[in-house]
Biotite code that builds the C-alpha atoms (Angstrom):
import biotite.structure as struc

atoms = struc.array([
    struc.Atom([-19.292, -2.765, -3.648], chain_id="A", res_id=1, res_name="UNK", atom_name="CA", element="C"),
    struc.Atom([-19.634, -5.284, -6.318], chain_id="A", res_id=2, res_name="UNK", atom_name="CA", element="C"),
    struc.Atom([-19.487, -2.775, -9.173], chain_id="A", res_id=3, res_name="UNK", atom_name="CA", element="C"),
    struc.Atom([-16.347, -2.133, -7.468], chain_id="A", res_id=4, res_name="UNK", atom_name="CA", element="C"),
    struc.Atom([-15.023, -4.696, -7.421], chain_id="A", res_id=5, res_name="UNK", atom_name="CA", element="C"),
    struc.Atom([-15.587, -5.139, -11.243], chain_id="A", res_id=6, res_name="UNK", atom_name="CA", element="C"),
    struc.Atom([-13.750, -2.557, -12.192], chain_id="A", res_id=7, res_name="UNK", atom_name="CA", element="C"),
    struc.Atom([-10.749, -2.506, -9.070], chain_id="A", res_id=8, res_name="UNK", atom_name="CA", element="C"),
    struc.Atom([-8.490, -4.794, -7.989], chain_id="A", res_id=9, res_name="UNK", atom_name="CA", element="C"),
    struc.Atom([-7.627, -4.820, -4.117], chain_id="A", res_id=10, res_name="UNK", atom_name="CA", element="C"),
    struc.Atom([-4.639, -6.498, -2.076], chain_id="A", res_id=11, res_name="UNK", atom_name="CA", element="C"),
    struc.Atom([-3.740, -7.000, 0.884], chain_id="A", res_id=12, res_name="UNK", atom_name="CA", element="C"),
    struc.Atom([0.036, -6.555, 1.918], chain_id="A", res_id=13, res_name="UNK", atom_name="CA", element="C"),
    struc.Atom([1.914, -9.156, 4.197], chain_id="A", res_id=14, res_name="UNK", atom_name="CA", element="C"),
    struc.Atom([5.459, -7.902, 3.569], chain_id="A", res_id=15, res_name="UNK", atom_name="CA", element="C"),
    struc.Atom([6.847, -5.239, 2.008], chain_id="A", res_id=16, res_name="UNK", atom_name="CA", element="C"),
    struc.Atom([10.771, -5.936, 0.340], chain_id="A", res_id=17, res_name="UNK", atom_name="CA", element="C"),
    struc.Atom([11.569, -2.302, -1.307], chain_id="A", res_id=18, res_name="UNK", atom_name="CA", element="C"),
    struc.Atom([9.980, 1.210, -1.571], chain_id="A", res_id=19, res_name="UNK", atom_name="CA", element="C"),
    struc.Atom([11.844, 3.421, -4.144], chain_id="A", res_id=20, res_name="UNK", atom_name="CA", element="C"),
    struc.Atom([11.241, 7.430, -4.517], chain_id="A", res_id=21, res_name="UNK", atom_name="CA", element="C"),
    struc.Atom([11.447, 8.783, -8.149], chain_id="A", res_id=22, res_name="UNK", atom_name="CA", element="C"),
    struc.Atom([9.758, 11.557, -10.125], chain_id="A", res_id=23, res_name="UNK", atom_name="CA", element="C"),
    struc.Atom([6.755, 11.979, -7.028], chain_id="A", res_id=24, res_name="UNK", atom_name="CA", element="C"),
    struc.Atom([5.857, 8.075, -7.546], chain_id="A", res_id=25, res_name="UNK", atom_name="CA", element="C"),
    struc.Atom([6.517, 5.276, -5.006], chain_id="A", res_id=26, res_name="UNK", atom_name="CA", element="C"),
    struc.Atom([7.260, 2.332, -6.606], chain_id="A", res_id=27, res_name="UNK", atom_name="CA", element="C"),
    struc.Atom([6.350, -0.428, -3.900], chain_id="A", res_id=28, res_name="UNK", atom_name="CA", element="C"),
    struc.Atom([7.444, -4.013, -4.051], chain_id="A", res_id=29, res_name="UNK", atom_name="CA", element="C"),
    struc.Atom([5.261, -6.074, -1.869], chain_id="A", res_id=30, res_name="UNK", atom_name="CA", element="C"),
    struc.Atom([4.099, -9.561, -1.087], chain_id="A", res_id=31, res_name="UNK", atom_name="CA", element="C"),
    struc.Atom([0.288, -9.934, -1.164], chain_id="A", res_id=32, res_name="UNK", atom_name="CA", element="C"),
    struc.Atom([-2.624, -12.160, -0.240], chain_id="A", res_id=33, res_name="UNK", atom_name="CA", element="C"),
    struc.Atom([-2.110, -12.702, -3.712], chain_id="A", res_id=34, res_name="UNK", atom_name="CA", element="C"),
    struc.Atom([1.326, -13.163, -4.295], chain_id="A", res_id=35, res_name="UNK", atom_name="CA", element="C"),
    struc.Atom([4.746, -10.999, -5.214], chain_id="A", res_id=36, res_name="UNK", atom_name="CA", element="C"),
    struc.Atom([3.833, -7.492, -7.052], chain_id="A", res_id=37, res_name="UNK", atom_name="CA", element="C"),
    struc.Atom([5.097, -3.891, -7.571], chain_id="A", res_id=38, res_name="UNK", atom_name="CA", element="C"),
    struc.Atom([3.009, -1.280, -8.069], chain_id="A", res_id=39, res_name="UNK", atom_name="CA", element="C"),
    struc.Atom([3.531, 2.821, -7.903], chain_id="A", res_id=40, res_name="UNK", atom_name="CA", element="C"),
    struc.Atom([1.608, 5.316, -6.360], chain_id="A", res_id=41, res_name="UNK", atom_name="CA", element="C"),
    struc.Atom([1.482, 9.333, -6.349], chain_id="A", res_id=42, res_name="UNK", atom_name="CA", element="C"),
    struc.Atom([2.961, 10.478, -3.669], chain_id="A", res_id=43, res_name="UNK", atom_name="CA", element="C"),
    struc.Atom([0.348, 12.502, -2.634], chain_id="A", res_id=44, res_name="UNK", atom_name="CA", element="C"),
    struc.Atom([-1.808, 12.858, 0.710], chain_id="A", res_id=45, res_name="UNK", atom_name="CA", element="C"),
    struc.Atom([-5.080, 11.646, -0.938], chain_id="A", res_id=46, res_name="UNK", atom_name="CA", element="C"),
    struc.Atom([-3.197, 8.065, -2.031], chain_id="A", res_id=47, res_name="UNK", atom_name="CA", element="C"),
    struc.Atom([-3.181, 6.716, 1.410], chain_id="A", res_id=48, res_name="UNK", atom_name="CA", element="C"),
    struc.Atom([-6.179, 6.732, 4.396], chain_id="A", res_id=49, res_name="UNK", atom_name="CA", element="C"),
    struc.Atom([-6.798, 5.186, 7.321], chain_id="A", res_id=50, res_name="UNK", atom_name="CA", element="C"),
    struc.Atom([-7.956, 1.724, 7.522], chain_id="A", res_id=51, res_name="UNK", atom_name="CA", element="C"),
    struc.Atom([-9.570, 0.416, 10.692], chain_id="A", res_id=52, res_name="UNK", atom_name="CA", element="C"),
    struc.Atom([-8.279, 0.424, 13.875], chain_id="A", res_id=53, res_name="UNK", atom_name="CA", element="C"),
    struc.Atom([-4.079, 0.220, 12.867], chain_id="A", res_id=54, res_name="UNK", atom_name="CA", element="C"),
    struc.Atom([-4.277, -0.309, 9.359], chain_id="A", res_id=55, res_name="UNK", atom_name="CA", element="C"),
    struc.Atom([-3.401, 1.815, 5.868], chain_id="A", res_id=56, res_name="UNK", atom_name="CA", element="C"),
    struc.Atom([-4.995, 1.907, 2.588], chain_id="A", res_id=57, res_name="UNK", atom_name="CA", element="C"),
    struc.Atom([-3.025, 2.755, -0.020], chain_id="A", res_id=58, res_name="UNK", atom_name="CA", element="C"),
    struc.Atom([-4.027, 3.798, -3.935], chain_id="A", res_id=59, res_name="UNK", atom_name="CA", element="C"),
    struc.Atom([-2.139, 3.215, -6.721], chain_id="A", res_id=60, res_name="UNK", atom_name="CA", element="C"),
    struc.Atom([-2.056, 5.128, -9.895], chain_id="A", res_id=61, res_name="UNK", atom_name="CA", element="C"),
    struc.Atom([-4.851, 2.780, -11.389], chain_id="A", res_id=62, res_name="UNK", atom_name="CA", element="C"),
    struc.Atom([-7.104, 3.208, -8.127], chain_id="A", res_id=63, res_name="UNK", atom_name="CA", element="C"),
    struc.Atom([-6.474, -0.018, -7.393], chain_id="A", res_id=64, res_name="UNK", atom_name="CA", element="C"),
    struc.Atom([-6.448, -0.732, -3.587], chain_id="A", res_id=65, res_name="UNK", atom_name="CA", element="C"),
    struc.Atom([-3.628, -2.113, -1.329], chain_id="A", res_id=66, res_name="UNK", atom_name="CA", element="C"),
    struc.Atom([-4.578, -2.832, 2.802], chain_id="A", res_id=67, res_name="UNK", atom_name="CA", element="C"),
    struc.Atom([-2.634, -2.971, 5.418], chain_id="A", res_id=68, res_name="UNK", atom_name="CA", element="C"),
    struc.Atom([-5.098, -4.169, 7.913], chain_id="A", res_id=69, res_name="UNK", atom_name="CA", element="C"),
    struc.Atom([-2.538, -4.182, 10.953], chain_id="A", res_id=70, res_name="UNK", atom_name="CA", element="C"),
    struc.Atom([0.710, -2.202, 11.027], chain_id="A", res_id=71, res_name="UNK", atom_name="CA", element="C"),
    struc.Atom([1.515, -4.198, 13.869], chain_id="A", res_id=72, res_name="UNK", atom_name="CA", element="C"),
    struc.Atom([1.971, -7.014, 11.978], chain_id="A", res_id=73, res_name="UNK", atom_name="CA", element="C"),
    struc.Atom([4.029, -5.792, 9.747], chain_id="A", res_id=74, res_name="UNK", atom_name="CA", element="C"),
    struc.Atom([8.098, -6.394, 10.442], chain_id="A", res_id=75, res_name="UNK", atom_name="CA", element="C"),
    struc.Atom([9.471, -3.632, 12.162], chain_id="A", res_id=76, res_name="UNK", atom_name="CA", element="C"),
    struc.Atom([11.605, -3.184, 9.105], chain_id="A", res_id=77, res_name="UNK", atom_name="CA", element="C"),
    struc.Atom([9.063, -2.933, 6.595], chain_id="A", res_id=78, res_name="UNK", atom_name="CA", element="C"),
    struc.Atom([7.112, -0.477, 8.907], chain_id="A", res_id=79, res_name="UNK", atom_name="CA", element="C"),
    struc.Atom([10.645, 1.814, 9.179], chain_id="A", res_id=80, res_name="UNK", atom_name="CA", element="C"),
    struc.Atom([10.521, 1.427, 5.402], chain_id="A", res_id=81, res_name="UNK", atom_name="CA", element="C"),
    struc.Atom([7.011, 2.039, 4.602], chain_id="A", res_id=82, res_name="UNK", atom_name="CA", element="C"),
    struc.Atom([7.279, 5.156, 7.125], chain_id="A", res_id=83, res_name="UNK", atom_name="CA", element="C"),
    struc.Atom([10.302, 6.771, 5.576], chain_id="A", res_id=84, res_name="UNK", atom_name="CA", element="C"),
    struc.Atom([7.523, 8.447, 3.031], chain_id="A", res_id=85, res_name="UNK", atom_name="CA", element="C"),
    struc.Atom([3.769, 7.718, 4.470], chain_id="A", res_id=86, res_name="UNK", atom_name="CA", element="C"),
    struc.Atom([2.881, 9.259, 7.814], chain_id="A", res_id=87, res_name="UNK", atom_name="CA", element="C"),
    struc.Atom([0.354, 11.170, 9.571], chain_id="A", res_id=88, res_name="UNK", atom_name="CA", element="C"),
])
C-alpha cells in the first residue's frame, strides 16, 4: 500500500458537474476530497470495479484512482450522469 501510494494518486468524488464522450475517453469533471479536477479515463470495462458495499472505483489513464464510496450519496443527477456510460 505505501509503495502505492508513492507512485498513485487517489480521490475521492463528492460531486460530479460534467462527463463528456470523445475518441473512447471520458473526460470527467468532478469535485473531490481534494478539491475541483478533470481527469479522462478509457472507456473500457477494466477502468471501473466495484468498491465496497455501493461504491465505484474508477481508473484514469495515469492509474490514478477515483472512489465513489456510496452511490447513494451521490445527487440523483450526477448518478443519471455518471450512469449514462458506466454500468454493470
Amino acid at each position: 500500500r505505501a509503495s502505492l501510494d508513492q507512485h498513485y494518486f487517489e480521490f475521492r468524488i463528492t460531486q460530479i458537474y460534467r462527463i463528456d464522450w470523445k475518441f473512447n475517453l471520458l473526460f470527467f469533471d468532478v469535485e473531490t476530497d481534494q478539491g475541483r479536477t478533470e481527469f479522462e479515463m478509457c472507456w473500457q470495462v477494466d477502468r471501473t470495479q466495484h468498491y465496497g458495499e455501493n461504491g465505484m472505483l474508477l481508473v484514469d489513464v495515469f492509474d490514478n484512482r477515483y472512489m465513489i464510496p456510496d452511490m447513494d450519496q451521490l445527487s440523483r443527477g450526477d448518478r443519471k450522469q455518471l450512469t449514462r456510460y458506466i454500468y454493470w
